[in-house]
VOPAGU-2260 file (C-alpha; in pm, 1 decimal, decimal comma):
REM VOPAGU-2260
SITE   aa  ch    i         X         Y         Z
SITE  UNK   A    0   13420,0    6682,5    9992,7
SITE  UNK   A    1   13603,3    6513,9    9696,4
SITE  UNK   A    2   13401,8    6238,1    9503,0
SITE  UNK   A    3   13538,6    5936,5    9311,6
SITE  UNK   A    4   13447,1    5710,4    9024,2
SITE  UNK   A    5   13149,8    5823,3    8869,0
SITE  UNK   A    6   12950,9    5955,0    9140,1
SITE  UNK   A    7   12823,0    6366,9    9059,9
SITE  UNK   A    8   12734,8    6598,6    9331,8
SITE  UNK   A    9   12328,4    6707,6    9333,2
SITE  UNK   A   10   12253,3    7074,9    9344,4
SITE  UNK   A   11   12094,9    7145,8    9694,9
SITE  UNK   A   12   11718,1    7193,9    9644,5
SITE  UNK   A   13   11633,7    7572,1    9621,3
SITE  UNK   A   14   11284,2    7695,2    9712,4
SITE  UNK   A   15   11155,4    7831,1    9403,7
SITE  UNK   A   16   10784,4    7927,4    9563,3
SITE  UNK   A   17   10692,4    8286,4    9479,4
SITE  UNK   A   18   10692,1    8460,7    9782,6
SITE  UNK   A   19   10398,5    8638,9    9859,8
SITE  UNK   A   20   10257,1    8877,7   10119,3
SITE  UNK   A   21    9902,7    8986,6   10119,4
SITE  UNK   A   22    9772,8    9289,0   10346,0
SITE  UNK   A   23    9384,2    9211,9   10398,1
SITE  UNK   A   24    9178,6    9573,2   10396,5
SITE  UNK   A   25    8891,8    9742,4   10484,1
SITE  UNK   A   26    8738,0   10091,3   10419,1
SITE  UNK   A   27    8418,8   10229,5   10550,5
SITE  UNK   A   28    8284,5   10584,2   10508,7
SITE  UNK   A   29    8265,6   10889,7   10724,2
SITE  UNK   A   30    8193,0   10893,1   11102,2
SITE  UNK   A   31    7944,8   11101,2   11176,2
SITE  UNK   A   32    7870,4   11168,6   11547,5
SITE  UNK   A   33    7530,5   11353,9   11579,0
SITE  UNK   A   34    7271,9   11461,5   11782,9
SITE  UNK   A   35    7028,4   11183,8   11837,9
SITE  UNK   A   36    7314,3   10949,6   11918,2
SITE  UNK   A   37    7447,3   11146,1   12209,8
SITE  UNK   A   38    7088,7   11153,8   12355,3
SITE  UNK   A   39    7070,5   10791,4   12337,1
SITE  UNK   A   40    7415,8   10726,0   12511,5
SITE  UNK   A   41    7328,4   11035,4   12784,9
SITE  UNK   A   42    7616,9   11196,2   12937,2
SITE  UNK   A   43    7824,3   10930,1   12984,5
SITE  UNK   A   44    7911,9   10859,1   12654,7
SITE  UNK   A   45    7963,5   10503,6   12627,9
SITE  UNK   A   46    7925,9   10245,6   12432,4
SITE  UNK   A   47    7639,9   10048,6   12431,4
SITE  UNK   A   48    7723,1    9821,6   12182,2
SITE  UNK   A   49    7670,3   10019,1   11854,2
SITE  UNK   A   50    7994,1    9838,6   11704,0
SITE  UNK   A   51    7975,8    9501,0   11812,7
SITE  UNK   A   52    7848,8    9367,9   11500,8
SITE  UNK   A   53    8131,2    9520,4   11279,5
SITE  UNK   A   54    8423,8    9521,4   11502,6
SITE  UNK   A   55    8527,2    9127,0   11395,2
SITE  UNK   A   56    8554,8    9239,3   11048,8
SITE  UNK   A   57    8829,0    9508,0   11148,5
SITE  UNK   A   58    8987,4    9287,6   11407,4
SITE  UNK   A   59    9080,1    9065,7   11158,3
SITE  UNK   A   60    9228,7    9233,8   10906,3
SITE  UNK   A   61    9585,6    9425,2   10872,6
SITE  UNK   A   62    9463,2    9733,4   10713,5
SITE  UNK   A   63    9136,3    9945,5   10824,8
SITE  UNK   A   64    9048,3   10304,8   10743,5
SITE  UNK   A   65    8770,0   10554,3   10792,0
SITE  UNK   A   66    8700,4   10921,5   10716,2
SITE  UNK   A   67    8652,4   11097,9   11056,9
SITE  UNK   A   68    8431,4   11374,5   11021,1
SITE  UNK   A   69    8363,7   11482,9   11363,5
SITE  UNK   A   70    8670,2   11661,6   11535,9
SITE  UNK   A   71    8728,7   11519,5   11879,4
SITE  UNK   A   72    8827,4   11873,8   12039,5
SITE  UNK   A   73    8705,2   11737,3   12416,9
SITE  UNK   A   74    8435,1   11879,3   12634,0
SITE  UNK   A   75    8662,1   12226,5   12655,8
SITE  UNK   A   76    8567,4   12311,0   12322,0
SITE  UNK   A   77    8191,1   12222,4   12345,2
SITE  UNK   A   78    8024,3   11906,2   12221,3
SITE  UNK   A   79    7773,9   11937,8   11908,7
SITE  UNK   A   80    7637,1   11732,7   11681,6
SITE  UNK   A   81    7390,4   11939,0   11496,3
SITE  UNK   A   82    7413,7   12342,2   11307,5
SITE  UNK   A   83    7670,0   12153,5   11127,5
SITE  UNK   A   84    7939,0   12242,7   11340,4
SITE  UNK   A   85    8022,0   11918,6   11498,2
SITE  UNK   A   86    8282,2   11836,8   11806,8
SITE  UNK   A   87    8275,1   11529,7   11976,9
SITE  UNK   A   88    8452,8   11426,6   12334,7
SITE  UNK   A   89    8741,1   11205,3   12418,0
SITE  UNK   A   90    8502,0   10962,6   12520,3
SITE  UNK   A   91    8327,7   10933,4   12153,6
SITE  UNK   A   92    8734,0   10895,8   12058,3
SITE  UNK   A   93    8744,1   10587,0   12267,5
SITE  UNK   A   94    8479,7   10411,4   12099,9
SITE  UNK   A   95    8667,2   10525,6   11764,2
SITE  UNK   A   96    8960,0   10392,8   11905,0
SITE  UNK   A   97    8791,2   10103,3   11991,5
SITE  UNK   A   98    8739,1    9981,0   11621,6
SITE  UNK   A   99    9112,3    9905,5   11591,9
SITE  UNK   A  100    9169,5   10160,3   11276,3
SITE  UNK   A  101    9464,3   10205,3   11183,7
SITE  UNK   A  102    9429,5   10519,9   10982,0
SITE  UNK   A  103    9156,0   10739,7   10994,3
SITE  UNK   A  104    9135,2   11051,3   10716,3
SITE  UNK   A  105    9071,3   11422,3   10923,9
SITE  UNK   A  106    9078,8   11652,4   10585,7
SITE  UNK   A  107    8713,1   11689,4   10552,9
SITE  UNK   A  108    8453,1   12021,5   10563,9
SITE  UNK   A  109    8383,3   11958,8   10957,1
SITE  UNK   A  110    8765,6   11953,5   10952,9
SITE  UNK   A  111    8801,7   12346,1   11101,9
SITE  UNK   A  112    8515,8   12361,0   11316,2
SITE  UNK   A  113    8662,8   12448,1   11664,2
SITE  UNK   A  114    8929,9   12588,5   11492,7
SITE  UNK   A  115    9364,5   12527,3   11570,6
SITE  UNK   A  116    9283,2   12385,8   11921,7
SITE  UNK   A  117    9027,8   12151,3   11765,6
SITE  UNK   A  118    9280,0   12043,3   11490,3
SITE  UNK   A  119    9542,5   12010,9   11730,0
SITE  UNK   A  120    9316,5   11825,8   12025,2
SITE  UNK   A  121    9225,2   11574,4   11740,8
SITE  UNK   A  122    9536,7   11503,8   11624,2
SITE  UNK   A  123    9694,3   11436,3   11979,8
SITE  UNK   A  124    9385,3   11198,6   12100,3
SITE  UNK   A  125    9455,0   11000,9   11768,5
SITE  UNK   A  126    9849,5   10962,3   11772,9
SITE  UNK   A  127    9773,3   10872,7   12169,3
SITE  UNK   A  128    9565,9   10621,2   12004,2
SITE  UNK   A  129    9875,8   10509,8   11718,8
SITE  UNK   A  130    9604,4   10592,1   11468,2
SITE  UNK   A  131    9793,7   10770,5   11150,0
SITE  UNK   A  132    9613,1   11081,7   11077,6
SITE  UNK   A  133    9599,9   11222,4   10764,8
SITE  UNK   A  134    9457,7   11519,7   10620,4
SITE  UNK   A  135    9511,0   11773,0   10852,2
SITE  UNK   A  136    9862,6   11875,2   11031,1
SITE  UNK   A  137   10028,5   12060,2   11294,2
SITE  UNK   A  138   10239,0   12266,1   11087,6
SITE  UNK   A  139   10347,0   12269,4   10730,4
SITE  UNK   A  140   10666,6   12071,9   10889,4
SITE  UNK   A  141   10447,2   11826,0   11002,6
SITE  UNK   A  142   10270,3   11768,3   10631,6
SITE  UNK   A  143   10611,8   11764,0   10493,6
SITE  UNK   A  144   10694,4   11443,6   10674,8
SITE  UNK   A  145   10407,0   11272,7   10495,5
SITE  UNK   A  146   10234,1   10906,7   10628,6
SITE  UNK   A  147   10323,4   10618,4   10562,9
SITE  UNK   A  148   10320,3   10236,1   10750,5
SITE  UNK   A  149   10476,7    9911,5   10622,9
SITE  UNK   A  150   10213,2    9563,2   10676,8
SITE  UNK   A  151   10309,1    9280,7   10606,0
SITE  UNK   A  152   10628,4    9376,7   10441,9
SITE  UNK   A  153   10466,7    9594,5   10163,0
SITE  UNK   A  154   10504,6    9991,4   10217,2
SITE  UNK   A  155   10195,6   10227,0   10241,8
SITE  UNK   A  156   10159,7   10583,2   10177,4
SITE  UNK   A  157    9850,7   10798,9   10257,4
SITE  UNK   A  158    9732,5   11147,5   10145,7
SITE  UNK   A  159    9424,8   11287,9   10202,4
SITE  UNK   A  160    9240,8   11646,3   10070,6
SITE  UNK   A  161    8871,7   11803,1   10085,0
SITE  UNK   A  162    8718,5   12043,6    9864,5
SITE  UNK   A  163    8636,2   12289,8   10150,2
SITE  UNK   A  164    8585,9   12311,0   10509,9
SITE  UNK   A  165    8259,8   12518,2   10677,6
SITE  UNK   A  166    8482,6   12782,2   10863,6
SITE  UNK   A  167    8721,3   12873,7   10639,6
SITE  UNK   A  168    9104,7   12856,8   10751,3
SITE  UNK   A  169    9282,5   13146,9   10782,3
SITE  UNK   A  170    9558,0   13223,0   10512,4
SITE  UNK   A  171    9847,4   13152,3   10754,0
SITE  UNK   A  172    9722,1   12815,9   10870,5
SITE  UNK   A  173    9651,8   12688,1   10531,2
SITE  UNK   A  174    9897,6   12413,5   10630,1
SITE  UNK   A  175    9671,6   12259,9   10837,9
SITE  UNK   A  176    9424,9   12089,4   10657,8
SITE  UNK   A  177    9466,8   11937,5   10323,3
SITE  UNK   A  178    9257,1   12183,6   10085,2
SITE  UNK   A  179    9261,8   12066,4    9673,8
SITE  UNK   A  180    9048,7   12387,9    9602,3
SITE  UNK   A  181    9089,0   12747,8    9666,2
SITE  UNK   A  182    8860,6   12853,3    9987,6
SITE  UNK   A  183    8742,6   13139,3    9811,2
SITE  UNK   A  184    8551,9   12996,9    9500,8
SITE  UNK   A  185    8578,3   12630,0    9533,7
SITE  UNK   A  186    8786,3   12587,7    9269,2
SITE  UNK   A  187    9106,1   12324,1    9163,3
SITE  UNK   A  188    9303,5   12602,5    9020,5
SITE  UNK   A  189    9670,8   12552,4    8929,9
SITE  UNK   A  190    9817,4   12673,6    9237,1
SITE  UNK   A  191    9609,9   12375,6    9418,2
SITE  UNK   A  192    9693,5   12159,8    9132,9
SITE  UNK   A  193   10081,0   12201,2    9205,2
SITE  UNK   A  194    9998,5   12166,7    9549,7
SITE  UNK   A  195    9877,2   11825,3    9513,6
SITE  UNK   A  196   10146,3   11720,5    9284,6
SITE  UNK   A  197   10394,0   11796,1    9488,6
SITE  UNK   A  198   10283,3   11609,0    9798,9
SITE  UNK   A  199   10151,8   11308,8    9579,2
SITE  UNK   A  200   10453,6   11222,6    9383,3
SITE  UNK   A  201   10673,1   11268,7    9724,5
SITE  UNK   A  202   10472,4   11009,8    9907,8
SITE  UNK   A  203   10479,0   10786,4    9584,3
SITE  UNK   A  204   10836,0   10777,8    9556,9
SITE  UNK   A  205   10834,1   10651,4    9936,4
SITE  UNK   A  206   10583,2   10375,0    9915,9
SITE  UNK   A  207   10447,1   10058,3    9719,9
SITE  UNK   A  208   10155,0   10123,8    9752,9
SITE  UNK   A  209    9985,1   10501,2    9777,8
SITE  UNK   A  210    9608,6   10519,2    9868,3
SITE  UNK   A  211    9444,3   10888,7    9854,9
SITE  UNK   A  212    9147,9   10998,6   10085,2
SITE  UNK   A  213    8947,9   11243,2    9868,5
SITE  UNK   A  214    8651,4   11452,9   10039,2
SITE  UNK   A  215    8447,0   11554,6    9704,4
SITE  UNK   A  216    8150,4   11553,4    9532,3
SITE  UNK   A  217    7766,0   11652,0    9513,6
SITE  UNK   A  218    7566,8   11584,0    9849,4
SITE  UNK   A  219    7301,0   11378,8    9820,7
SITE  UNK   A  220    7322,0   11215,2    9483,5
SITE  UNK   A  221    7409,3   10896,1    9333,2
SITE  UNK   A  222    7579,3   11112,4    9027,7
SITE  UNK   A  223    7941,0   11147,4    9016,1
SITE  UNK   A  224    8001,5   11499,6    8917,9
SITE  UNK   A  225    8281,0   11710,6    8708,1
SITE  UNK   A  226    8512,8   11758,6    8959,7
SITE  UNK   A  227    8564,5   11430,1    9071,6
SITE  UNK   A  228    8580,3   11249,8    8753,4
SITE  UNK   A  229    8878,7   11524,8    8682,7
SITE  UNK   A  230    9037,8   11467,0    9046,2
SITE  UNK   A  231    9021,8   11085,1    8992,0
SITE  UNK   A  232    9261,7   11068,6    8657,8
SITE  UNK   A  233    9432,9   11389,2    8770,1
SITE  UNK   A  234    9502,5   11161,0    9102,6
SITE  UNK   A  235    9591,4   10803,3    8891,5
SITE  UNK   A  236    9801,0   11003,0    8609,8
SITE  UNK   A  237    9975,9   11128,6    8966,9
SITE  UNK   A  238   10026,6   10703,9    9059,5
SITE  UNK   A  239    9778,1   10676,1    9320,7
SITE  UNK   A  240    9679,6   10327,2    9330,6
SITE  UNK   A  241    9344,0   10325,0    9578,4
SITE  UNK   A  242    9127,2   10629,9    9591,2
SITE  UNK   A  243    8866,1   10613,6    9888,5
SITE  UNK   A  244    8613,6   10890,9    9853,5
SITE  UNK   A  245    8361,7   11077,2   10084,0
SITE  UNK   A  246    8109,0   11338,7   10141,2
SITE  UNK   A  247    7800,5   11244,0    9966,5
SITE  UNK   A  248    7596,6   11075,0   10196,8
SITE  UNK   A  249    7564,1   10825,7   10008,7
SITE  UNK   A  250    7710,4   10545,3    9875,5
SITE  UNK   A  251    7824,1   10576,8    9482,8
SITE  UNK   A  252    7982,6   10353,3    9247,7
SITE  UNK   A  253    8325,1   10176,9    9257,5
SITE  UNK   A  254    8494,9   10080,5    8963,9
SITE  UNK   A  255    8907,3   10128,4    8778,6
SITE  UNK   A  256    8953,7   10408,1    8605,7
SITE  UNK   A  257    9244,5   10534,9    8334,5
SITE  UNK   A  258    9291,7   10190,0    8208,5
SITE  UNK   A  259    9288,2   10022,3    8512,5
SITE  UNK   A  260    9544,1   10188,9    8669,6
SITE  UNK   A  261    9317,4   10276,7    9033,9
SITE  UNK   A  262    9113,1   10186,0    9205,9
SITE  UNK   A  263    8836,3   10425,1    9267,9
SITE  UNK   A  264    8569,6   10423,7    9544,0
SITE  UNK   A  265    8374,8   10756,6    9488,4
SITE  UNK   A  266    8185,4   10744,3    9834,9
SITE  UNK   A  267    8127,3   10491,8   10076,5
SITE  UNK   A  268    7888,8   10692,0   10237,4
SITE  UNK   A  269    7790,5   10709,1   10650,9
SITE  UNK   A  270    7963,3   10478,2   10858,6
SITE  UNK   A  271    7830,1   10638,7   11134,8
SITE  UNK   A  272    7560,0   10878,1   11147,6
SITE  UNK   A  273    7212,4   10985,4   11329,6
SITE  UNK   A  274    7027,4   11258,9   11164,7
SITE  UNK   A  275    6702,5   11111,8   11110,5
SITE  UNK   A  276    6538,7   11401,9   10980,8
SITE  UNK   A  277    6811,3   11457,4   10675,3
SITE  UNK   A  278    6558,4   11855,9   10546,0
SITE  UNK   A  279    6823,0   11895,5   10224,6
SITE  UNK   A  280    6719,2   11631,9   10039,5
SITE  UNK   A  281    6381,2   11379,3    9960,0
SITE  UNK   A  282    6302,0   11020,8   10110,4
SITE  UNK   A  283    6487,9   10791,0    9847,7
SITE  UNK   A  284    6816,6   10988,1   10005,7
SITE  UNK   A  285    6696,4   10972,2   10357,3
SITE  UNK   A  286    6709,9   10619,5   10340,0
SITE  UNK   A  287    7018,0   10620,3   10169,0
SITE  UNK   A  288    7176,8   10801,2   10471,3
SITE  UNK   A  289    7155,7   10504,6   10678,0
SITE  UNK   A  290    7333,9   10246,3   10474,6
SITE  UNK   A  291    7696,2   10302,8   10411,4
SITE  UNK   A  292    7961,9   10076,2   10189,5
SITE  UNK   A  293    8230,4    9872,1   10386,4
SITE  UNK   A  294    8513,3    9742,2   10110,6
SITE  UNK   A  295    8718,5    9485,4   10156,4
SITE  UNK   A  296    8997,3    9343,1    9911,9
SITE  UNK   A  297    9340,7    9226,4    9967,2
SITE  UNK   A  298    9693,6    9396,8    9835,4
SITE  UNK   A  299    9914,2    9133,8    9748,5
SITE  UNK   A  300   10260,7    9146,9    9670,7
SITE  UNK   A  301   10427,3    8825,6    9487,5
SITE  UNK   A  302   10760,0    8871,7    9287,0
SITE  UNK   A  303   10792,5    9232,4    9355,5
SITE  UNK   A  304   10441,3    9290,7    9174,4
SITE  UNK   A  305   10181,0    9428,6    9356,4
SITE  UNK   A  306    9831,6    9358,8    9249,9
SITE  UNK   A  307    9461,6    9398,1    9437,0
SITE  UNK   A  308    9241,7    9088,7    9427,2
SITE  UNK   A  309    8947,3    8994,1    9612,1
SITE  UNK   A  310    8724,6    9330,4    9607,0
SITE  UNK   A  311    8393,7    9238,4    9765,2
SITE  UNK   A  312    8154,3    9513,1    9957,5
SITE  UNK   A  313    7926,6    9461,2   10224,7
SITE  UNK   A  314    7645,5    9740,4   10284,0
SITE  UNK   A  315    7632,1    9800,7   10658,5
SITE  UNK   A  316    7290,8    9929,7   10813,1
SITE  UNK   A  317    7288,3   10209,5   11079,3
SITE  UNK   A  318    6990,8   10131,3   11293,7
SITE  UNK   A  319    6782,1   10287,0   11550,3
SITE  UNK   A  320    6427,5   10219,7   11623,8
SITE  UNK   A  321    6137,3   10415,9   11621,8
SITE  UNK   A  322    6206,9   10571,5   11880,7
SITE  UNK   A  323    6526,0   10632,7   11846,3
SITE  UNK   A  324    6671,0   10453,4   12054,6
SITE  UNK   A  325    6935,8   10128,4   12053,8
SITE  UNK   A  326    7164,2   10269,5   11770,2
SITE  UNK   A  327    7333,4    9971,5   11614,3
SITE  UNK   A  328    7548,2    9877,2   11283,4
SITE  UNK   A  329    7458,9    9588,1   11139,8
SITE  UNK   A  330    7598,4    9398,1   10809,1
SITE  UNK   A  331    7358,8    9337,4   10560,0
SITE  UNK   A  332    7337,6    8941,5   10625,7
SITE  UNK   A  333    7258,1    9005,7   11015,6
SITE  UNK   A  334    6927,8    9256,8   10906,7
SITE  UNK   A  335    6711,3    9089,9   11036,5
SITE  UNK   A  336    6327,7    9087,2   10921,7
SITE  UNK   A  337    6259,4    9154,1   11281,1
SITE  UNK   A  338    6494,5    9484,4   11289,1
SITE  UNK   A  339    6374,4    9606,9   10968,1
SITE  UNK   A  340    6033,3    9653,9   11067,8
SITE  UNK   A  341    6128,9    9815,1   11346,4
SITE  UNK   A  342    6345,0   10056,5   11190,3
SITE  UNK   A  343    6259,5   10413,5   11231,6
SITE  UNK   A  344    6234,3   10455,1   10813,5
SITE  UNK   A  345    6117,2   10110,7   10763,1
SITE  UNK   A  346    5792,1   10343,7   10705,7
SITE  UNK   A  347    5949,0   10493,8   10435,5
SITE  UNK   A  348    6059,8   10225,4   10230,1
SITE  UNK   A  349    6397,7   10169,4   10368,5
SITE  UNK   A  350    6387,7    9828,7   10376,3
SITE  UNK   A  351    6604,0    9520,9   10270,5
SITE  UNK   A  352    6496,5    9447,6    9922,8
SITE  UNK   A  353    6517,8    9852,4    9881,3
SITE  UNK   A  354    6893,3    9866,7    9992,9
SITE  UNK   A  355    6925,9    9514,7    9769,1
SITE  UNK   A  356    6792,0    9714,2    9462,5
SITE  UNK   A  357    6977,1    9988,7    9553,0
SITE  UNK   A  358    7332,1    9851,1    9542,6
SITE  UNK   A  359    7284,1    9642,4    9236,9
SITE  UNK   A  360    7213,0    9922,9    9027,6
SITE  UNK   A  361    7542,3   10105,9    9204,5
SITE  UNK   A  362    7822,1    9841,8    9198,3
SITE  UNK   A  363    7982,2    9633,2    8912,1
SITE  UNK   A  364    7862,1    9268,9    8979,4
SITE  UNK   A  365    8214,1    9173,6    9008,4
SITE  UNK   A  366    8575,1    9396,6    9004,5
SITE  UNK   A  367    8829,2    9224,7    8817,5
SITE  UNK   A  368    9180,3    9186,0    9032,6
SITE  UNK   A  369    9460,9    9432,4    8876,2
SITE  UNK   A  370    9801,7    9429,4    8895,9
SITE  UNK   A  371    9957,2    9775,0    8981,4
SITE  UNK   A  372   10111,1    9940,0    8700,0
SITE  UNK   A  373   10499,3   10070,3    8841,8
């Protein structure tokens, strides 16, 4: 269009607004299934509402993940949850299933317990499921391919090791399951070293965001010991941006480490669990066993720069009465006085201004948000 006398042409408005996604997220620790649980659900193996307390929190958000710990090898390969040598059915993978995960970490030391056909039972009930697993593979073409997902328009990757498993895996399946030590000593020599290089800096180059599921540390203990502190900075120096650890039993701290470069959760303890006897260790870690870490925080990506804000925790109470009986997992704000009396260690001083106490002294007050150094 031409224009006369002293009329000018406007610019058309452009929409200059940042634009921002944001992928909302939450971890929990391992998921145990064990013996007094199954006894309480009988044969049948349903739910009887264990999860309906915690299942809003993963139903609304993009992003959920968990360590498994129990294979789910079916009835074929025998159900157990205790000689720690755990299996659990397809019906205990429903009510996993059931959560809405999206990824779920199988590199852990329960990992090889029934063995190929318990690896390979697991891994087909979870990608029936469209669960990613991660951690342990069909065959070293299968770990080649890596994991990875895209929320919300920002790209995950996912890698996940464990410092051993009970029954060790046989030289020609090492493939299988993500090992970061050598199965004969224990140890993160250089051969594991290169190992985890390799795979780490091929899923970064393949995602914005790369999040690594670490099996480690000392059972039992609030400490964080000597390996992981030199897995965590051998893991950031690598780019990993969100470590979620496991193992302990325990909850321990959460803070950034290597100048704020990751994230690092160093156990979020039981998720699920049922072992109310707990002979390794003394009371104050009894108690402990039954209160597990749920994280939540938001990855947010605005002008190509990602950044994680919002970091918050919520300690989540396994219950089961004195009896043991009505298993349920309730958030910290829902325990009531009622239930913690009735708790089958309320005797022992597991009780809400315990757990309070307990959690102060573990985690920061507040986590500052970071932007992701790329």
């Amino acid at each position: 269009m031409f224009l006369t006398g002293c009329q000018t042409a406007e610019a058309p408005q452009q929409d200059i607004t940042p634009q921002t996604q944001t992928v909302h997220c939450t971890f929990v620790g391992d998921l145990l299934y064990e013996q007094p649980y199954y006894d309480w659900i009988e044969k049948d193996s349903q739910d009887k509402g264990y999860y309906d307390l915690v299942k809003p929190f993963f139903q609304k958000d993009d992003l959920s993940i968990a360590n498994l710990e129990t294979p789910i090898g079916g009835t074929e390969l025998k159900i157990s949850g205790v000689g720690y040598s755990f299996n659990a059915s397809r019906e205990i993978g429903e009510q996993v299933a059931s959560l809405g995960l999206e990824v779920v970490s199988t590199a852990n030391n329960h990992a090889n317990d029934r063995g190929n056909k318990g690896i390979d039972n697991t891994l087909k009930f979870l990608k029936e499921k469209d669960i990613i697993s991660v951690g342990t593979y069909e065959n070293q073409d299968d770990r080649n391919k890596g994991r990875y997902q895209t929320i919300n328009g920002i790209r995950f990757g996912y890698v996940s090791y464990t410092y051993a498993t009970n029954q060790i895996v046989q030289d020609k399946n090492r493939s299988k399951v993500g090992l970061f030590n050598r199965p004969s000593d224990r140890k993160f020599t250089s051969e594991y070293k290169t190992i985890l290089k390799k795979e780490v800096e091929e899923t970064r180059k393949n995602c914005d965001v790369l999040i690594a599921m670490m099996h480690w540390g000392t059972e039992f203990t609030y400490d964080i010991n000597n390996q992981q502190k030199e897995l965590s900075k051998y893991l950031s120096d690598l780019g990993v941006d969100i470590i979620i650890g496991n193992h302990p039993h325990c909850s321990q701290t959460m803070e950034w480490i290597n100048n704020n470069r990751t994230l690092c959760m160093y156990s979020l303890g039981n998720f699920v669990s049922a072992d109310h006897i707990v002979d390794r260790t003394h009371q104050e870690f009894k108690n402990a066993y039954n209160v597990s870490m749920m994280v939540t925080l938001d990855v947010v990506e605005q002008n190509n720069q990602i950044s994680i804000r919002n970091i918050d925790y919520i300690p989540i109470i396994n219950y089961y009465d004195r009896q043991l009986k009505n298993f349920k997992l309730i958030p910290y704000d829902q325990y009531s006085e009622e239930l913690e009396k009735s708790h089958y260690h309320y005797k022992n001083g597991f009780t809400k201004k315990w757990i309070q106490k307990t959690y102060q002294k573990l985690i920061p007050n507040s986590l500052e948000n970071h932007e992701l150094n790329k």
